[in-house]
C-alpha positions in Angstrom: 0.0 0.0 0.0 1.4 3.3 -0.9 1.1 6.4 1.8 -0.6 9.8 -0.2 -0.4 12.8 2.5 -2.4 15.8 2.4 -1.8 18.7 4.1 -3.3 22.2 4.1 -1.5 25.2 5.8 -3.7 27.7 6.6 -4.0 31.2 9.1 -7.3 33.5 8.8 -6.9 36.9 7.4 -7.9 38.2 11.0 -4.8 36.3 12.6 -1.6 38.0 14.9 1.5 38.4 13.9 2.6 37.1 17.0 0.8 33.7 16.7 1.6 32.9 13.1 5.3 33.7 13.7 5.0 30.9 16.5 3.5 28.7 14.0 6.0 29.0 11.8 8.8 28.5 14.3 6.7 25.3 15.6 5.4 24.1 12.3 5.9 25.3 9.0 10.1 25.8 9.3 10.0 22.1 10.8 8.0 21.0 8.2 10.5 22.4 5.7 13.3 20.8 7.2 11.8 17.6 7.3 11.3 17.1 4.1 14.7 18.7 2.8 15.9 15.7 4.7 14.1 12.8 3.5 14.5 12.7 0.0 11.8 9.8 -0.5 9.7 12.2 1.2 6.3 13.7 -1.0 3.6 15.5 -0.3 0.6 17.3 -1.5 0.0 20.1 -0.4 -2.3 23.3 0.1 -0.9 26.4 1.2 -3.9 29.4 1.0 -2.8 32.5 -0.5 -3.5 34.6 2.8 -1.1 32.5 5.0 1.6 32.9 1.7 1.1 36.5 2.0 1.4 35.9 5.9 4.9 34.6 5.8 6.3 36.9 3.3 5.4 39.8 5.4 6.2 38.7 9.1 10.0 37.1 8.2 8.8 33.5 6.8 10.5 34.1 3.3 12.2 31.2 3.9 9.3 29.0 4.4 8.2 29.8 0.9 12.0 29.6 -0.4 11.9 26.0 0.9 8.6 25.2 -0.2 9.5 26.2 -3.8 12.7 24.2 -3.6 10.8 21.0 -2.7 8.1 21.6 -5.0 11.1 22.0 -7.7 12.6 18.8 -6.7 9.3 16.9 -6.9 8.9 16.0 -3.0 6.0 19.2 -3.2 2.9 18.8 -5.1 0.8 22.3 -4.7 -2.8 22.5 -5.1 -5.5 25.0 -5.9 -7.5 26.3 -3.5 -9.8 29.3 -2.0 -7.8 32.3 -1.2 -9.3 33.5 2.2 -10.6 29.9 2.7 -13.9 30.2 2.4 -16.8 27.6 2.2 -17.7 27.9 -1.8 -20.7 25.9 -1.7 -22.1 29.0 0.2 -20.8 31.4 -1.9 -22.4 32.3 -6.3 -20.4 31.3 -8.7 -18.7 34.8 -9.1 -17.1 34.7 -5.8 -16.1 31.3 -6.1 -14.1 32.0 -9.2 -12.8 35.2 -7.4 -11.6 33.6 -4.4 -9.8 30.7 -6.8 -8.4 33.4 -8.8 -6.7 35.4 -6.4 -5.4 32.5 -4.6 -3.5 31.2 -8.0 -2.4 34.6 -8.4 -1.2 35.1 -5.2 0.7 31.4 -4.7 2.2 32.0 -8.5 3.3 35.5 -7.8 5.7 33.9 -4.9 6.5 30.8 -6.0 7.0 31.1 -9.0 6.4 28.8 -12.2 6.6 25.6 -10.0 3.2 26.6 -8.7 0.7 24.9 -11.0 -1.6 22.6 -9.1 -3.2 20.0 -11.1 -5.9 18.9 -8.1 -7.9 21.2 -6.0 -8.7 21.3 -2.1 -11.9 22.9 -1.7 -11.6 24.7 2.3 -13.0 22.2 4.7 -13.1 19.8 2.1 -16.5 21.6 1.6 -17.8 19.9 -1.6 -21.1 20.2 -3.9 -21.3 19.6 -7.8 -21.5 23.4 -8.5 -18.3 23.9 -7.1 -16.6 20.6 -9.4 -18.6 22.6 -12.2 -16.0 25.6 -11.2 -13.2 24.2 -10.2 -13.3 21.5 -13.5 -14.2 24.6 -15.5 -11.2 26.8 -14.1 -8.8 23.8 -15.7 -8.1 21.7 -12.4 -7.9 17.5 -12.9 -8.9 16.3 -9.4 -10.5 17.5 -6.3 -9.9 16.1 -3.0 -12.4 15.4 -0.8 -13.8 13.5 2.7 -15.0 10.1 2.0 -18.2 10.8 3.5 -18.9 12.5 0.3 -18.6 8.8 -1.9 -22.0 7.7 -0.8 -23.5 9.7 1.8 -22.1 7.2 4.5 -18.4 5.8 5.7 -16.5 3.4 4.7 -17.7 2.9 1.1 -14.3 3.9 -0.7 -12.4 1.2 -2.1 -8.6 2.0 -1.7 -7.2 0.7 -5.1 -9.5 2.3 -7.1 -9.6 6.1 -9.1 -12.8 7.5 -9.1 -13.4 9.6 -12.1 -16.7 12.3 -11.2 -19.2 11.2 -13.7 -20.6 14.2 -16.2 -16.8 15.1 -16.6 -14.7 13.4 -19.8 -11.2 13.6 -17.5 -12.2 15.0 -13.8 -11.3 13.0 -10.6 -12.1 13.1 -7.1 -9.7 11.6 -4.4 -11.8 10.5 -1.0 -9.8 11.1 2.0 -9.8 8.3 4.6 -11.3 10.0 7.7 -10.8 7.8 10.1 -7.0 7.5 10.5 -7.3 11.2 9.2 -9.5 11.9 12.5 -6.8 9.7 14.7 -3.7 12.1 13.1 -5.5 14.9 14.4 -5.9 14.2 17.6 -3.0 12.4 18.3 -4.0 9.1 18.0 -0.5 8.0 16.5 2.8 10.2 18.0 5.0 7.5 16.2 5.3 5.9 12.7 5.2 2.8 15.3 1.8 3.6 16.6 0.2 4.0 13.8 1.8 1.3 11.4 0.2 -0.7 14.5 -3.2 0.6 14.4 -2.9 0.0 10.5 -2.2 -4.0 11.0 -2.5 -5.9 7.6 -3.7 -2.8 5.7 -0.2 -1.9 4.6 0.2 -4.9 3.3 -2.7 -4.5 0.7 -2.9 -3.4 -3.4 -3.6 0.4 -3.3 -3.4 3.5 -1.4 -4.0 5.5 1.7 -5.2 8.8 1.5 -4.8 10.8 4.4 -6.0 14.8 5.1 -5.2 16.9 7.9 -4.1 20.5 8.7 -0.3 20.9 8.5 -0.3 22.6 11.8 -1.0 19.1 13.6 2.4 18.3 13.0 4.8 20.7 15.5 1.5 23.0 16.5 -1.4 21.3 17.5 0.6 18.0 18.5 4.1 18.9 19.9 6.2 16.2 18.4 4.2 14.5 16.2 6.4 15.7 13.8 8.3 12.5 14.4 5.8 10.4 12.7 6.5 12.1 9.9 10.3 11.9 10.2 10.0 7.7 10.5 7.4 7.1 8.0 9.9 8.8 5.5 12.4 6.5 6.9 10.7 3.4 6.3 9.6 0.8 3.4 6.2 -0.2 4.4 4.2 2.7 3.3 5.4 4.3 -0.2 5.0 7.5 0.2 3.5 9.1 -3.0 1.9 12.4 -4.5 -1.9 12.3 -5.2 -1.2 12.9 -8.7 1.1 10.0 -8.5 -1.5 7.4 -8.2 -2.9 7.7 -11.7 0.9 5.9 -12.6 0.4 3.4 -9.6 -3.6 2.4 -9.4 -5.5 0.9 -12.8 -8.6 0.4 -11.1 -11.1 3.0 -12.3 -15.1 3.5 -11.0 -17.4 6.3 -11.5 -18.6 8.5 -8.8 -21.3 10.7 -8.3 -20.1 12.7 -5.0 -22.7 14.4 -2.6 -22.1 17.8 -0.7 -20.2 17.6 2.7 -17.3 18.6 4.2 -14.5 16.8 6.3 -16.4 17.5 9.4 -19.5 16.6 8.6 -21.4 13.8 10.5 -24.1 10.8 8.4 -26.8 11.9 10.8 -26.3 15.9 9.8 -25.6 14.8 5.5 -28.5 12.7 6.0 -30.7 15.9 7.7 -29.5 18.1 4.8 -26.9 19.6 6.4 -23.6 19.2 4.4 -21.9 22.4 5.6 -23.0 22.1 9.4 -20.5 23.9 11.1 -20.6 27.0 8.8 -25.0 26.6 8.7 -27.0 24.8 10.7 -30.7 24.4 10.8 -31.9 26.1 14.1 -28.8 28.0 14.4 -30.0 31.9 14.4 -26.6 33.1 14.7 -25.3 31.6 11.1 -28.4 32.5 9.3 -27.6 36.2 10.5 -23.9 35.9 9.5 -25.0 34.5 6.2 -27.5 37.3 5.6 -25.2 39.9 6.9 -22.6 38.2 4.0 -25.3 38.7 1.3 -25.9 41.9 1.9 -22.4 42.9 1.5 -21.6 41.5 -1.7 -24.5 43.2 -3.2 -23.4 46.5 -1.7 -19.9 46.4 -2.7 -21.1 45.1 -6.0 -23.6 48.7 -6.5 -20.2 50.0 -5.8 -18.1 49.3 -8.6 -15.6 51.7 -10.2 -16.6 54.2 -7.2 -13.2 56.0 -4.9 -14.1 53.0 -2.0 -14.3 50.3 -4.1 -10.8 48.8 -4.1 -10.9 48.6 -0.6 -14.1 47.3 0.4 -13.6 44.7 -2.0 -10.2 43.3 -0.1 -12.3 43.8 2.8 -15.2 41.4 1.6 -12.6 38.9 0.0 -11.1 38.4 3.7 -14.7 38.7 5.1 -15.6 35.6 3.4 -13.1 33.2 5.3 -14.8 30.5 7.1 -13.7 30.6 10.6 -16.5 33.4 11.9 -19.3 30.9 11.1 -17.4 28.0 12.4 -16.8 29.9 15.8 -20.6 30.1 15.9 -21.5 26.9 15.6 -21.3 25.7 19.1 -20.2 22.4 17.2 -18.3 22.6 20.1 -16.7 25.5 18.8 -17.5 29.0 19.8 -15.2 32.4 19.8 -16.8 35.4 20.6 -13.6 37.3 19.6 -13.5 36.0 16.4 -16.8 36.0 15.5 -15.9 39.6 16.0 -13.1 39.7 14.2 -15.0 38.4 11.1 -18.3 40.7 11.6 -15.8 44.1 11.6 -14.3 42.9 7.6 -17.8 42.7 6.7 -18.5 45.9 8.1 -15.0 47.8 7.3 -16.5 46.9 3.4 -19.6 48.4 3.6 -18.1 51.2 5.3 -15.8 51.8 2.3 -18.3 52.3 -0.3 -21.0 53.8 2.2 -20.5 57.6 1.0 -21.3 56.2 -2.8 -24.7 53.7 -2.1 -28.3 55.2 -0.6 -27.9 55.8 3.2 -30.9 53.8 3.6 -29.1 50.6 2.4 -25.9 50.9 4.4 -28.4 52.5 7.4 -30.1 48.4 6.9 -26.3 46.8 6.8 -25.2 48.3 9.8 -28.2 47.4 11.9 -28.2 43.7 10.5 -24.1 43.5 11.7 -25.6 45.3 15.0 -27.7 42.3 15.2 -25.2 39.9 14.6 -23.1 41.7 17.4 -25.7 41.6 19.3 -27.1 37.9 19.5 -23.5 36.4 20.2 -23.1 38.6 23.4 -26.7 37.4 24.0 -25.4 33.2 23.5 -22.6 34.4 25.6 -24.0 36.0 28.4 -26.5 33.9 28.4 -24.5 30.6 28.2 -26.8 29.5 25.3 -23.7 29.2 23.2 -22.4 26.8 25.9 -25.3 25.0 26.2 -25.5 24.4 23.0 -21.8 23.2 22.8 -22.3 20.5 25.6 -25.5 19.6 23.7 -23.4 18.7 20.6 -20.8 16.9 22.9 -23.7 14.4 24.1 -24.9 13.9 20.9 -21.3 12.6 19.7 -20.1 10.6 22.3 -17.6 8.8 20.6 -15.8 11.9 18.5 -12.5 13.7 19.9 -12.4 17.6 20.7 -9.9 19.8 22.4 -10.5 21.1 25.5 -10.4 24.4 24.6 -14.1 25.0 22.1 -14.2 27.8 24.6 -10.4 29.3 24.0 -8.7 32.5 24.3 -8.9 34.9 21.4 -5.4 34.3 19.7 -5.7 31.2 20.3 -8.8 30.2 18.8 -8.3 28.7 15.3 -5.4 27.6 16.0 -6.3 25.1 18.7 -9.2 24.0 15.9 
């Protein structure tokens, strides 16, 4: 069985300096040296254009340097992806191009010619058929995906086949195995030891395995579990390969029709017709508020075009569109009053922008709708609703892992995700 590893490196537009120069002390610099050192070592990889422009501004310069190296050796494989990380099944089709856009643009711009992802990681592994429409559209080969999204249920994937998305002539989609995924995460496996273990007679079998995780598990999140990493490129047992690389290595081909979800989505919640449930949740008053709050501002901004404000409100609504001030209002455990916040004062900062060009009865509407936003996550807070409904989610998933921390300190917050 050969080893495909995916990771995505991401920070939110709203991040410190201070904490993403700790992560790239902790994380991204050891990740580079890691791989400079193992040269079986490969990877795929998503870097979002936001933490890219991160690093070249607050002394990572030679995180990207190294990046490009490896990529240029063939130990890197890049892929597309959202700029600010936003949840594109949520978004029109406009934005969804936009975000992809300036995310190639961005990557390219700093790392050069080597940057030309063939496959596509849509944020959160957030999937629907419009977005493989785009994305397909836009010229990418393959999306990757959670394996929840095969058939609506786990365990369904077969691991030495290629699934080729049906209505497409040459478009693929790559499931990622979620439960040794999950077990990455959370720490499941410090040691190539430990989790060759928990694999058993897997390795031994015709095919792949496809893990997914955030980068930042490995030095961040999980101090030291950057040795698992280290060993497994030391070893025989698992291959290690490039997604792309498995269309030389795996002759087994099916057709899939993939449903919406994400990577964090549950049967139960896919099966209740909520795909996206920590970004929009039936019942959840919050979301629908950010959501409409997020409408509102793209139409505004778009009234607003080729006016003095414009330029700026529309950096503004890119960043505004990330995904991590809906997912701090879940309560799926997760909840942030700073950076739901932090997320709401983007949205605002846009409208501002462009407020002395649009009718002051519009932007008058906007400002009380983020005033209501503001407003009902001090009320969940105060109230402890948005704890309540936090250890409500934690009974109803008895068996899943979270960090002790849903309820977190500011700069701390999506980090500790």
């Amino acid at each position: 069985m050969r080893w495909a590893n995916f990771l995505h490196l991401y920070q939110p537009p709203t991040q410190s300096e201070a904490v993403t120069r700790r992560i790239t002390d902790e994380c991204y610099r050891t990740l580079v040296a890691l791989l400079r050192a193992a040269p079986q070592a490969r990877v795929t990889l998503n870097i979002s254009g936001c933490l890219t422009e991160q690093l070249a501004r607050w002394d990572g310069a030679d995180v990207i340097a190294g990046l490009r190296e490896l990529a240029e050796d063939g130990r890197v494989e890049f892929t597309g992806s959202a700029m600010y990380h936003a949840i594109l099944p949520l978004l029109p089709r406009s934005e969804i191009e936009r975000q992809i856009a300036l995310n190639e643009e961005t990557n390219r711009r700093y790392f050069g010619p080597v940057y030309r992802p063939s496959g596509f990681f849509p944020p959160e592994m957030c999937y629907s058929p419009a977005v493989a429409e785009v994305v397909a559209a836009m010229g990418f080969r393959w999306v990757i995906v959670d394996e929840l999204c095969h058939a609506g249920r786990l365990g369904t994937v077969r691991s030495d086949t290629l699934y080729r998305v049906s209505g497409f002539d040459d478009f693929w989609v790559f499931f990622r195995n979620r439960r040794y995924s999950a077990a990455l995460t959370y720490g499941a496996f410090p040691t190539a030891a430990a989790f060759l273990a928990a694999l058993g007679p897997l390795h031994e079998q015709e095919g792949y395995l496809l893990i997914g995780t955030d980068g930042e598990i490995y030095g961040h999140h999980r101090p030291g579990q950057e040795r698992l990493l280290e060993e497994i490129y030391g070893q025989t047992l698992l291959p290690p390969v490039t997604i792309s690389d498995l269309f030389q290595h795996v002759s087994r081909v099916e057709e899939a029709r993939p449903v919406p979800g994400s990577w964090s989505t549950w049967e139960h919640e896919l099966h209740e017709g909520a795909p996206y449930s920590h970004w929009t949740y039936p019942g959840n008053t919050l979301q629908d508020l950010q959501w409409e709050l997020t409408a509102r501002a793209q139409a505004l901004v778009q009234q607003a075009v080729g006016t003095p404000g414009y330029a700026e409100a529309r950096h503004l609504l890119d960043q505004g569109l990330h995904s991590c001030w809906t997912w701090w209002a879940s309560c799926h455990p997760w909840w942030s009053l700073d950076m739901i916040g932090r997320g709401l004062a983007l949205l605002r900062g846009a409208v501002a922008a462009v407020a002395p060009s649009l009718p002051a009865e519009e932007v008058a509407q906007a400002q009380a709708l983020a005033d209501q936003v503001l407003a009902t996550a001090h009320a969940w807070e105060a109230s402890g609703e948005a704890r309540q409904r936090a250890e409500a989610f934690r009974r109803e998933h008895p068996d899943a892992s979270f960090t002790s921390l849903s309820f977190a300190a500011a700069d701390q917050t999506r980090n500790e995700k």
